[in-house]
C-alpha positions in Angstrom: -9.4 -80.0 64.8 -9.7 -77.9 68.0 -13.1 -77.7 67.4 -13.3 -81.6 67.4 -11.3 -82.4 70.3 -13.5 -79.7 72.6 -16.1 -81.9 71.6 -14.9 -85.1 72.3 -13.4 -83.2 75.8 -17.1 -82.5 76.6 -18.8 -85.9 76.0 -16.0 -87.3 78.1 -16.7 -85.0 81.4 -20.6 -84.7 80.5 -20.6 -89.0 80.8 -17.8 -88.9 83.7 -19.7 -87.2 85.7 -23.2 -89.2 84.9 -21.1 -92.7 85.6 -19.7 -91.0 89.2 -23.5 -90.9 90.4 -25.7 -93.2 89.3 -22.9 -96.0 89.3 -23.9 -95.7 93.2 -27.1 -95.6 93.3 -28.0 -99.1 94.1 -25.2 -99.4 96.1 -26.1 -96.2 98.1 -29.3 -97.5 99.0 -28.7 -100.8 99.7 -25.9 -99.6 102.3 -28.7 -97.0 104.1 -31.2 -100.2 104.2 -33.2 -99.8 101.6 -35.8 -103.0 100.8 -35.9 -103.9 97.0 -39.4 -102.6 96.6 -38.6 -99.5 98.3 -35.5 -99.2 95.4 -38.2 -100.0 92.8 -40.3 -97.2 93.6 -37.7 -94.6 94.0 -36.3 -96.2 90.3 -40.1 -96.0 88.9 -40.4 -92.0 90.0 -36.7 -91.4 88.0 -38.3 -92.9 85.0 -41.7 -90.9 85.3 -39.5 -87.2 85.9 -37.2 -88.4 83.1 -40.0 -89.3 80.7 -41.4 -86.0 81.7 -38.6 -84.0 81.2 -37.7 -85.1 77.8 -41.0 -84.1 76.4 -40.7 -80.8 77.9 -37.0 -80.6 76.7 -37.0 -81.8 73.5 -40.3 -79.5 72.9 -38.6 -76.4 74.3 -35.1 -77.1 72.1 -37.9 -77.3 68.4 -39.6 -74.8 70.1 -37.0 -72.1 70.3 -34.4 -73.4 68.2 -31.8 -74.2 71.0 -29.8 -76.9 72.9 -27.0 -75.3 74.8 -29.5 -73.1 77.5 -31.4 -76.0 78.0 -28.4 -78.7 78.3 -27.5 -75.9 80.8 -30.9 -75.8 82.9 -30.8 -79.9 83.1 -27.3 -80.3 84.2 -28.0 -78.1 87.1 -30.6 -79.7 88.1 -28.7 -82.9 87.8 -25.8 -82.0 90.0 -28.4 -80.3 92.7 -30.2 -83.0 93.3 -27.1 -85.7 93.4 -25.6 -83.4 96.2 -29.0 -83.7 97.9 -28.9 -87.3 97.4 -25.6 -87.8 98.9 -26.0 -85.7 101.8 -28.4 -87.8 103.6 -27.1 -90.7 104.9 -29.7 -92.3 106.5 -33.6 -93.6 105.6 -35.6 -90.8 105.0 -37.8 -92.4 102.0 -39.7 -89.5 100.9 -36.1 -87.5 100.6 -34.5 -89.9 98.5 -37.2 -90.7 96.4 -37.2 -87.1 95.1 -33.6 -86.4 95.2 -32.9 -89.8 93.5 -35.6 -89.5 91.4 -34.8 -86.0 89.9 -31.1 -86.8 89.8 -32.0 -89.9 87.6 -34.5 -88.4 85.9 -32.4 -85.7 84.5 -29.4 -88.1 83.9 -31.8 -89.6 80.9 -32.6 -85.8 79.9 -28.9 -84.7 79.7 -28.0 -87.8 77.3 -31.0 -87.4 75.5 -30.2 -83.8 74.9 -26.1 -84.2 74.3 -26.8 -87.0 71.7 -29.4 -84.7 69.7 -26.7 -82.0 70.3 -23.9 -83.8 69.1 -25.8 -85.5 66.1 -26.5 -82.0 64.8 -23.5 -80.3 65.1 -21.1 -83.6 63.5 -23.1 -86.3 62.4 -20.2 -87.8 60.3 -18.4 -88.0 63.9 -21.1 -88.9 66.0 -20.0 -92.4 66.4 -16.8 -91.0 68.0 -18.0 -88.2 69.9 -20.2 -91.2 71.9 -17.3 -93.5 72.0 -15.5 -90.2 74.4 -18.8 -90.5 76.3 -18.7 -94.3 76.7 -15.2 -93.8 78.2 -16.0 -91.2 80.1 -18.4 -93.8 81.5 -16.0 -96.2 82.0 -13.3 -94.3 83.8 -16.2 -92.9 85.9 -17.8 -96.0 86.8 -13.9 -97.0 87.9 -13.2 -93.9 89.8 -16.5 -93.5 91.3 -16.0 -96.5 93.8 -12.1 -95.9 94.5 -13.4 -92.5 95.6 -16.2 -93.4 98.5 -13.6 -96.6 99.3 -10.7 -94.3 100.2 -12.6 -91.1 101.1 -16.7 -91.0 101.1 -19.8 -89.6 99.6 -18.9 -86.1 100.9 -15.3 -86.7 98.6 -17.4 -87.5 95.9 -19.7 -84.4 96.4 -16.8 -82.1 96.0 -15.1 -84.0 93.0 -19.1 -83.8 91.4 -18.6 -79.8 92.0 -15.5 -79.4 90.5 -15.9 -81.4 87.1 -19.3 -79.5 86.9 -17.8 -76.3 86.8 -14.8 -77.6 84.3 -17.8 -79.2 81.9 -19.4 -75.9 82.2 -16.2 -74.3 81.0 -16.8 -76.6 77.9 -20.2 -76.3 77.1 -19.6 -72.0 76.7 -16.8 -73.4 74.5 -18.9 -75.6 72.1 -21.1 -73.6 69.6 -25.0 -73.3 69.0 -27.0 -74.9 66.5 -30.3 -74.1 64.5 -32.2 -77.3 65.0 -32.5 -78.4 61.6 -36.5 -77.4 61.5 -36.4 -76.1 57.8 -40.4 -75.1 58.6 -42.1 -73.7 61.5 -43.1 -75.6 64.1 -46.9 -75.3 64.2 -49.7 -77.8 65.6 -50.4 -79.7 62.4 -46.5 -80.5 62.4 -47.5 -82.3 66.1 -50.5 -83.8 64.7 -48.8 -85.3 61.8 -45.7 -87.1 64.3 -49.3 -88.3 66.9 -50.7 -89.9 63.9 -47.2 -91.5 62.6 -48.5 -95.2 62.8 -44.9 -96.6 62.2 -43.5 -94.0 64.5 -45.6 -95.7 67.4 -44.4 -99.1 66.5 -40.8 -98.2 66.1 -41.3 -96.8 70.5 -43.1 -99.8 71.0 -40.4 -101.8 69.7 -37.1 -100.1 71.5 -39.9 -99.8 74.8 -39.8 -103.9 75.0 -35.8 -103.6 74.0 -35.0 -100.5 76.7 -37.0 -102.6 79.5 -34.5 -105.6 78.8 -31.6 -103.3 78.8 -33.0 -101.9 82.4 -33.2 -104.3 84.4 -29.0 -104.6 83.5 -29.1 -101.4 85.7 -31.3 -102.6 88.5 -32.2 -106.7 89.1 -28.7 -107.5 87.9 -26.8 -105.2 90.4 -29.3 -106.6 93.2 -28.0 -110.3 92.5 -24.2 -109.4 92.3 -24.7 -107.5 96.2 -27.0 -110.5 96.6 -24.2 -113.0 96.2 -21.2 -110.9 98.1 -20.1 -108.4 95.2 -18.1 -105.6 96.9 -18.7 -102.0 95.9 -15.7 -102.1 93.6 -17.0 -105.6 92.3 -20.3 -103.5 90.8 -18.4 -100.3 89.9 -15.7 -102.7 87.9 -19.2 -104.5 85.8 -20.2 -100.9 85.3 -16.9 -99.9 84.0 -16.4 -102.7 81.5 -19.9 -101.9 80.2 -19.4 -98.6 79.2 -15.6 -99.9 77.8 -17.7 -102.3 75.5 -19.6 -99.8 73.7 -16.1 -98.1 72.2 -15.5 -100.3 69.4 -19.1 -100.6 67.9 -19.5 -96.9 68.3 -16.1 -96.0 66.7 -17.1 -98.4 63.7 -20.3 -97.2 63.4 -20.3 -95.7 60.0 -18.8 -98.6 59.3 -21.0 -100.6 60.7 -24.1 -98.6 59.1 -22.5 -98.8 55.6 -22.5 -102.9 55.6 -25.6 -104.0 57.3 -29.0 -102.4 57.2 -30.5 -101.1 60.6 -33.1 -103.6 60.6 -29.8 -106.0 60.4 -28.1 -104.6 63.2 -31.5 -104.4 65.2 -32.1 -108.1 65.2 -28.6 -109.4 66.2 -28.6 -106.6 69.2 -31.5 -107.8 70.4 -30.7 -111.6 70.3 -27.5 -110.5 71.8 -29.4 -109.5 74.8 -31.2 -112.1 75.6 -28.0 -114.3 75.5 -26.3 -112.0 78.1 -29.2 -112.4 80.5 -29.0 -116.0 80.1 -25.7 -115.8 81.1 -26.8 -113.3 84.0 -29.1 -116.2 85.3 -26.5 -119.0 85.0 -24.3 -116.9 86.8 -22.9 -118.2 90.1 -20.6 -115.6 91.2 -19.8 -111.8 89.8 -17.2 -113.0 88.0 -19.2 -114.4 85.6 -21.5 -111.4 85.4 -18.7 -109.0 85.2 -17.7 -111.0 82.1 -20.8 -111.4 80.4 -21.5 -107.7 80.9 -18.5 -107.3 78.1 -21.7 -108.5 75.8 -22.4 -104.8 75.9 -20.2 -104.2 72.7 -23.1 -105.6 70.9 -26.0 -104.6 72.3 -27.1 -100.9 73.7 -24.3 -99.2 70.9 -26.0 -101.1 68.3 -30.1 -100.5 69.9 -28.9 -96.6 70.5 -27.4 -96.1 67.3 -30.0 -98.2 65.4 -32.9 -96.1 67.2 -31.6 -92.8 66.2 -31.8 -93.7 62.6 -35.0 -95.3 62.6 -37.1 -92.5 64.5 -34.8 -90.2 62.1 -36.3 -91.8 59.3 -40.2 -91.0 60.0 -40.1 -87.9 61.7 -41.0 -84.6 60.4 -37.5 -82.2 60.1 -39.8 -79.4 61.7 -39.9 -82.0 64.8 -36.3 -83.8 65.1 -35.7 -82.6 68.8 -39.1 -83.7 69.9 -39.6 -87.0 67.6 -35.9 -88.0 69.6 -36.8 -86.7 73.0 -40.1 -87.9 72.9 -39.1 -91.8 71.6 -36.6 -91.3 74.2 -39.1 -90.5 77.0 -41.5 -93.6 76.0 -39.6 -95.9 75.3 -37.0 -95.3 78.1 -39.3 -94.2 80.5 -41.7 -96.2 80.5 -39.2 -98.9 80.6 -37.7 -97.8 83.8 -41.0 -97.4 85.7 -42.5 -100.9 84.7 -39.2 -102.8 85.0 -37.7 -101.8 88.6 -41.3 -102.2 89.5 -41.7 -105.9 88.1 -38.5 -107.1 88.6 -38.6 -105.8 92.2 -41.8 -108.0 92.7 -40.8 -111.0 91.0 -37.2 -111.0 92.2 -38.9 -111.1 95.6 -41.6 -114.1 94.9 -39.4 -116.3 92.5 -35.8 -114.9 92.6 -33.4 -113.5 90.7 -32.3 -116.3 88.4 -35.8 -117.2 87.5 -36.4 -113.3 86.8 -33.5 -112.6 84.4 -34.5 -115.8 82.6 -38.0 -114.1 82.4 -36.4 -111.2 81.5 -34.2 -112.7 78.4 -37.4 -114.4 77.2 -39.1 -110.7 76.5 -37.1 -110.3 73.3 -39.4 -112.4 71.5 -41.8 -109.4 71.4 -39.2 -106.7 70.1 -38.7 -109.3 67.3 -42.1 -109.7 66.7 -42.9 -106.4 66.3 -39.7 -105.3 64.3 -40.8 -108.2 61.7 -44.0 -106.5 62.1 -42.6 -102.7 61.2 -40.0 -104.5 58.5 -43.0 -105.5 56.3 -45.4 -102.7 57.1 -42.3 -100.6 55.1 -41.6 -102.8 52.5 -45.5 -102.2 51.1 
């Protein structure tokens, strides 16, 4: 049980720390006088060095059998580059794209790598263990803006600096694991994933999903500043996100047992496109903090439902990579196209009209998943 609770200790901080950055990103740059187009390209690099980064990572962790040196090596770069970030405070692009960029990038790398962790070491749990992580989200999202209100970016520097050595603390606490590669990993193992036609339509599904789901981080946040949200007004949306995922993760073996994945994949996706609809009715941040709370049945359901199907037609010699890799493509691909198109058509037709836009695109996840469902029924 000790054992169990260090885990659930470390998704807590690992998330905690995630939600005290890149809850203020947006808000950072929009406060320094950042242009949306200029946010869309610094957004679009974090998605290319995340997409990067977890085909590197997830290669290295099959490659040598490992999570815990790598989770390391990520994290460091993580808090280096937030600290850069933050120090700046004032427009120099070229700074902030990288610092932002890497600092984003490796945010995607970190969760990629912590869920693959986690799934391996108590896969009966997992559910739980991400629930800690959604909470640690939540209360970071919360504490995150009370901190730059009442102190500032440097408080929240040296707050980043002393979590990151108590989650270090926790990390040497939580054991190794063998990935579960039963064979070695050799080129005809790669070759066999490359040539997985249903594994390609599964990342071509969660890419059109993940690029919904996106533009909740990006052209969402740019209409609640757009309309007079405060700081706290953002962080508080943030925070009741993350809060919403709890339940459905907690009851997800639950959830799993009663309805099929392809099930759970549908609704979650149909529940998306209702919460942008309410994103474009919106006419205050009320509203949008409130249809945020459609969270509890969307990302836990699209994350949870992902892991299984990519689980299901990958080779075991390739579990890390088949993950990190569907990971990379589907979630970064998503977040260079969306910041990038939203930014542009949030400029030209505004951001009502683009959120409806957006909410229409699950017709082609459903499409395709209707597709896949009878493509593995033959």
């Amino acid at each position: 049980m000790k054992k169990q609770y260090q885990l659930y200790i470390l998704n807590f901080l690992s998330f905690f720390i995630i939600a005290l950055v890149n809850t203020q990103w947006i808000p950072f740059l929009t406060n320094l006088g950042y242009s949306i187009v200029e946010r869309g390209y610094i957004f679009a690099l974090n998605a290319v060095i995340a997409m990067i980064g977890q085909s590197i990572f997830g290669y290295l962790c099959d490659r040598y059998h490992k999570i815990k040196p790598f989770f390391f090596i990520a994290y460091l770069f993580f808090i280096i580059s937030s600290l850069c970030m933050f120090l700046k405070e004032e427009q120099v692009f070229y700074y902030h794209l990288f610092s932002v960029s890497i600092s984003g990038g490796m945010i995607k790398v970190i969760m990629g790598l912590e869920e693959t962790w986690m799934l391996q070491i108590d896969e009966e749990h997992y559910g739980k263990l991400r629930a800690w992580g959604a909470i640690g989200l939540t209360v970071g999202a919360f504490f995150a803006s009370i901190i730059v209100k009442i102190g500032s970016y440097i408080a929240l520097m040296i707050v980043l600096i002393i979590l990151s050595f108590l989650l270090a603390y926790f990390v040497l606490l939580t054991r190794e694991i063998k990935t579960k590669a039963q064979e070695r990993m050799v080129l005809s193992n790669i070759k066999e994933l490359m040539c997985n036609k249903k594994y390609w339509i599964l990342i071509l599904i969660f890419l059109f999903i993940y690029m919904i789901g996106t533009a909740d981080q990006y052209v969402v946040i740019d209409k609640m500043l757009a309309i007079g949200a405060s700081n706290e007004m953002v962080g508080m949306k943030w925070a009741i996100q993350s809060l919403m995922e709890v339940p459905c993760l907690l009851l997800a073996s639950k959830l799993l047992a009663r309805f099929q994945p392809f099930t759970l994949l549908v609704f979650g996706t149909i529940m998306y496109a209702i919460k942008f609809i309410l994103y474009a009715s919106a006419s205050n941040s009320w509203v949008i903090v409130m249809a945020a709370a459609l969270q509890v049945v969307t990302l836990p359901i699209i994350m949870l439902t992902s892991k299984i199907f990519i689980k299901e037609v990958a080779p075991t010699s390739l579990y890390a990579t088949a993950q990190m890799l569907a990971m990379a493509l589907f979630m970064g691909v998503s977040g260079i196209i969306t910041p990038l198109f939203t930014a542009y058509v949030s400029h030209s037709i505004g951001y009502n009209a683009t959120l409806y836009i957006i909410a229409s695109l699950a017709i082609l996840p459903l499409s395709f998943l209707f597709w896949y469902q009878k493509l593995n029924s033959k």
